[in-house]
C-alpha positions in Angstrom: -7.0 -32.7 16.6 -4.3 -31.9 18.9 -2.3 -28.8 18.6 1.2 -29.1 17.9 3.8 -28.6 20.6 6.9 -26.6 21.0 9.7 -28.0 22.1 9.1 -27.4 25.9 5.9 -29.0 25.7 3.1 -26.5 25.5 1.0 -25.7 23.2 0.8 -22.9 21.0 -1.3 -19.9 21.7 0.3 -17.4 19.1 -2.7 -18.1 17.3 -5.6 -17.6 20.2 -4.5 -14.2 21.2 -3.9 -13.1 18.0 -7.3 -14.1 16.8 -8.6 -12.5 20.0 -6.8 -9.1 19.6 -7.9 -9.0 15.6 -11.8 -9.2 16.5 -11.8 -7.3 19.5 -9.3 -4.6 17.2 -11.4 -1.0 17.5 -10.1 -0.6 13.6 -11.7 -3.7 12.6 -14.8 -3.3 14.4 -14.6 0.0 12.8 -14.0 -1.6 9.1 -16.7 -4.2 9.6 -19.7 -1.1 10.5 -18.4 0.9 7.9 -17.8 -1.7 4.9 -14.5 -1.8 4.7 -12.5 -5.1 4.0 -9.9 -4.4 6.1 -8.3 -1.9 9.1 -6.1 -0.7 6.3 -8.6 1.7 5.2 -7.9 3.7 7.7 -4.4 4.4 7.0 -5.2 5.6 4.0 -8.1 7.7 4.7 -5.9 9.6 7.3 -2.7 9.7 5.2 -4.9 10.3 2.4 -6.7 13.5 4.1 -3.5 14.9 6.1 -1.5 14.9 3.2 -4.4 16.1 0.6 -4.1 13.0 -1.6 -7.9 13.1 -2.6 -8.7 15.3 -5.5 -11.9 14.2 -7.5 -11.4 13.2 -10.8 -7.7 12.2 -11.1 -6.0 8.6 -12.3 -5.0 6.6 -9.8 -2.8 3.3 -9.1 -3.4 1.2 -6.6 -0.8 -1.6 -6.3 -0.8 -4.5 -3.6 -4.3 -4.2 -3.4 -6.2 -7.0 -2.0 -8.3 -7.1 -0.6 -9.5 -4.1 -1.5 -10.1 -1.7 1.1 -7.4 1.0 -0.2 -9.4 0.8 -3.7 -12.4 1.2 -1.5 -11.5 4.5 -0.2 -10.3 6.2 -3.2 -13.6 4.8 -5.4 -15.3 7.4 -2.2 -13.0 9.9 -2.5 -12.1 10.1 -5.4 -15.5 9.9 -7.0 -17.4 8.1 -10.3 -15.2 10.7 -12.9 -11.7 9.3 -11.8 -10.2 6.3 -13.1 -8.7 3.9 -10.3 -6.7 0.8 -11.6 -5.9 -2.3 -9.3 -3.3 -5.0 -9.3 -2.7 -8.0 -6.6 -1.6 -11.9 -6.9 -4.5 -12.5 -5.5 -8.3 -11.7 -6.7 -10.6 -9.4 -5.1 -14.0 -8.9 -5.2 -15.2 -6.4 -7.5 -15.1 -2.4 -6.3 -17.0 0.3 -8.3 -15.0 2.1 -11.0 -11.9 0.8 -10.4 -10.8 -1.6 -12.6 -8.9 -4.9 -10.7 -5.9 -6.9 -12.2 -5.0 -10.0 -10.8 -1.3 -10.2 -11.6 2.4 -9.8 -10.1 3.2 -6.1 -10.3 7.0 -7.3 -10.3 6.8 -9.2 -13.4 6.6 -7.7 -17.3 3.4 -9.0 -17.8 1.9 -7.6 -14.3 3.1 -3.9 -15.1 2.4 -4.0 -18.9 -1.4 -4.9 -18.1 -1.7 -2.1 -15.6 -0.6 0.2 -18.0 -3.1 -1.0 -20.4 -5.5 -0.2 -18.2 -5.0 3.0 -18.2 -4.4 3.5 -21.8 -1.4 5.2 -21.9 -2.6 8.0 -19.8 -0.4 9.2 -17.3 -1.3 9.0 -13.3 -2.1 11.6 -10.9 -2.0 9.2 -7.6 0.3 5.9 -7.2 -0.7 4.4 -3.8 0.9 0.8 -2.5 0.4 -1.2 0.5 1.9 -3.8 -1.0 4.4 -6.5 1.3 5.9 -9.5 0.8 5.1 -12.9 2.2 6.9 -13.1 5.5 9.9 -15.9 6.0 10.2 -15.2 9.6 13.8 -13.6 8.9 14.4 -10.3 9.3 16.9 -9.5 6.7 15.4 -11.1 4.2 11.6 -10.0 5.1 13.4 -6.2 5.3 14.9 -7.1 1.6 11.9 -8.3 -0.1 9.9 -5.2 1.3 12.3 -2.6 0.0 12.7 -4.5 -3.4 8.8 -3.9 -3.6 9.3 -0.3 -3.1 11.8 0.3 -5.1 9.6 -1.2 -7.9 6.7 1.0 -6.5 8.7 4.0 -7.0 10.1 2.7 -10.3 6.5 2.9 -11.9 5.7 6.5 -10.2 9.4 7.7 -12.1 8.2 6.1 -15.5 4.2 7.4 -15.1 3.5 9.7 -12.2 3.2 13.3 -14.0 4.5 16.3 -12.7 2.8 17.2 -9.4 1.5 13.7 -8.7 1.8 11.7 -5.6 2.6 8.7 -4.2 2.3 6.9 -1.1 4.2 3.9 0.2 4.3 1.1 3.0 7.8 0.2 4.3 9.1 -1.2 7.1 11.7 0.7 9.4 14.9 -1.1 8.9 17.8 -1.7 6.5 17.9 0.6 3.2 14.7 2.8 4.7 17.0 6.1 5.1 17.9 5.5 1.9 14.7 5.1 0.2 13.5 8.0 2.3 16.3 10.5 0.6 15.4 8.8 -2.5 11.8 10.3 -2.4 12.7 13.2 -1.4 15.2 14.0 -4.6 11.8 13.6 -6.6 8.8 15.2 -4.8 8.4 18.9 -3.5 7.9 17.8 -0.3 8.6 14.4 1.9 6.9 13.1 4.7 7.0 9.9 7.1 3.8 8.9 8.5 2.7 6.1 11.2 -1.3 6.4 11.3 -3.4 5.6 14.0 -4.4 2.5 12.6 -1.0 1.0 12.3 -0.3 -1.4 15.5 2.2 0.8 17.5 4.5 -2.6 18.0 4.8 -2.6 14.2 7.8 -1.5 12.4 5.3 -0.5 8.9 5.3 3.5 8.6 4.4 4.8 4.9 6.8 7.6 3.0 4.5 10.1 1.0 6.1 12.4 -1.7 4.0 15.8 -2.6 4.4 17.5 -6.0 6.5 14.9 -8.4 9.1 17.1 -10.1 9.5 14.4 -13.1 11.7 11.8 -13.7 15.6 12.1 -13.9 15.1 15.0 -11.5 17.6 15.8 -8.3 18.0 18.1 -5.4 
């Protein structure tokens, strides 16, 4: 079949030198010897160790998380005593002791099965890497991601207990700052983080807040 042309005539290569910089990618070679289902693993594993988000044993949330490499990493870390619980749209392919729900994290129905998952319990850990599906505009790409987070950081306010942590993907743009202060009103202590494994041309960094003071709670 022929490839489609732009309108001066050539054809698209978007999609060749993407595909070439993906498999020659050091992070996914890295993913693929080590059993991990994506190069997002490794964000997490070095946020996750700077900011001393692994303690054995603790509940954990993991929301946007297909396909499951995030869940991979704190199943490892976290160990066969914690409880992990999983939500995505999309399915995933089972993980070890953590407990996957296919469902929209933005809807009723999404957030009242994760909590019934963990059975009224409250969390220690509330990790998302979730993002919306990309329109190609900036302001409204920038709008959807921040009304994930916001909804991210609604659930840690209603169920993160005091001294919990959370851990976030944004992208650097409109209502960041804000969000950013936002955190910071709630947790000890506030970071910004790019890891290694993040694309330097991308604008995704992830805000982590330390030591959750509890909901209602200002600086």
């Amino acid at each position: 079949m022929t490839k489609p042309l732009n309108p001066a005539g050539k054809k698209h290569r978007f999609g060749k030198a993407w595909m070439h910089e993906h498999v020659t990618d050091h992070w996914v070679q890295e993913a693929k010897r080590r059993g991990y289902r994506s190069r997002a693993a490794f964000k997490l594993l070095e946020i996750g160790a700077k900011d001393k988000l692994f303690r054995p044993g603790i509940r954990a949330v993991d929301l946007g998380a297909a396909p499951g490499s995030w869940s991979q990493v704190l199943a490892e870390r976290l160990g066969p005593k914690s409880a992990i619980v999983a939500i995505d749209l999309l399915p995933m392919d089972p993980v070890r002791g953590v407990t996957a729900i296919v469902g929209d994290f933005s809807a009723d129905e999404g957030l009242a099965a994760v909590e019934a998952a963990l059975g009224g319990a409250p969390v220690d850990l509330v990790v998302s890497d979730m993002a919306p599906n990309l329109s190609g505009i900036d302001a409204v790409d920038q709008a959807r991601s921040m009304h994930l987070v916001e909804l991210a950081l609604d659930f840690v306010e209603r169920r993160l207990q005091p001294g919990g942590d959370f851990a976030v993907k944004l992208f650097q743009g409109e209502g960041f700052d804000g969000f950013q202060r936002h955190v910071a009103t709630h947790f000890d202590k506030a970071y910004v983080r790019k890891p290694e494994a993040s694309r330097d041309r991308s604008r995704e960094v992830f805000v982590v807040g330390k030591g959750f003071r509890g909901r209602g709670t200002m600086v």
